[in-house]
C-alpha positions in Angstrom: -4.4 6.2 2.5 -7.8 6.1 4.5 -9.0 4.0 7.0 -12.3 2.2 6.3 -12.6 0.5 9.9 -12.4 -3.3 10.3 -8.4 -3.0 9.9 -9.2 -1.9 5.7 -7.2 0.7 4.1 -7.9 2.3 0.8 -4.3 2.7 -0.7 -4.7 5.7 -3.1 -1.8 7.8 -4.9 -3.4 10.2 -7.6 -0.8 10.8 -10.5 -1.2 11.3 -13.9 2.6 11.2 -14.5 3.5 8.0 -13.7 2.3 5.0 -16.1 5.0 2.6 -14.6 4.2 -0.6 -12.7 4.2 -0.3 -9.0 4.9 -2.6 -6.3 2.3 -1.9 -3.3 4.2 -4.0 0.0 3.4 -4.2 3.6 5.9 -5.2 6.0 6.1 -5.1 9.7 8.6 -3.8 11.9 10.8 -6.7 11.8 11.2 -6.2 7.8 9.1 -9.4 7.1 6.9 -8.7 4.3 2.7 -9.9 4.6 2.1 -8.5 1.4 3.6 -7.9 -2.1 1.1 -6.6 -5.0 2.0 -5.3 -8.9 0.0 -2.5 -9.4 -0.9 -0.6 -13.0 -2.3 2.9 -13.7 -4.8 1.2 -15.2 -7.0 4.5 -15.7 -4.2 6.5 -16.6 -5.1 8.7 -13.0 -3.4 7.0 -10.6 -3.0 3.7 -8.3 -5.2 2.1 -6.2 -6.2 -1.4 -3.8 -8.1 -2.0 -1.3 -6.0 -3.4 1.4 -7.4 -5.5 4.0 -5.2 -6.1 7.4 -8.0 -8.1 9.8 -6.0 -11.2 9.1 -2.8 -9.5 10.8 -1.7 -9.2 14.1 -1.9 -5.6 16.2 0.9 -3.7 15.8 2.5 -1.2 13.0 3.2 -1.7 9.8 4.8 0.0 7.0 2.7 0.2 3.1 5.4 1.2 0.5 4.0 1.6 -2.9 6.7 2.1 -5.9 9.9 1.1 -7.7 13.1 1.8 -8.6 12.9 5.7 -9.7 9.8 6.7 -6.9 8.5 5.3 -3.5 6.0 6.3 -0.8 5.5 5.2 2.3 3.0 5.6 4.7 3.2 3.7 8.7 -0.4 1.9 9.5 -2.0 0.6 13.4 -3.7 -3.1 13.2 -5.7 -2.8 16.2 
């Protein structure tokens, strides 16, 4: 994941083995969930969105990205 500034993220997970669908969420600490996206390997290289947090509130919040079988996660600061 890198920070762009602004409160935007580049969400980025390079891998050619994994063609599944993958479900990109962001939740805050309280478990509530601001965002859920379906994302494709649409290039056969990996998964990507541009994820844009200025709308949300300062704090920390939690970007999973996966299903069932894999999951990442990576902990992001809204300033």
């Amino acid at each position: 994941m890198i920070y762009n500034g602004d409160n935007r993220y580049s969400v980025k997970l390079r891998t050619s083995s994994i063609n599944d669908q993958l479900d990109l969420t962001v939740q805050n600490t309280l478990g509530q969930t601001l965002l859920w996206k379906t994302l494709d390997n649409e290039n056969g290289q990996g998964y990507e969105y541009d994820l844009n947090m200025s709308y949300a509130s300062a704090g920390v919040y939690f970007v999973r990205i996966g299903n069932r079988r894999f999951k990442y996660v990576r902990r992001i600061i809204v300033k």
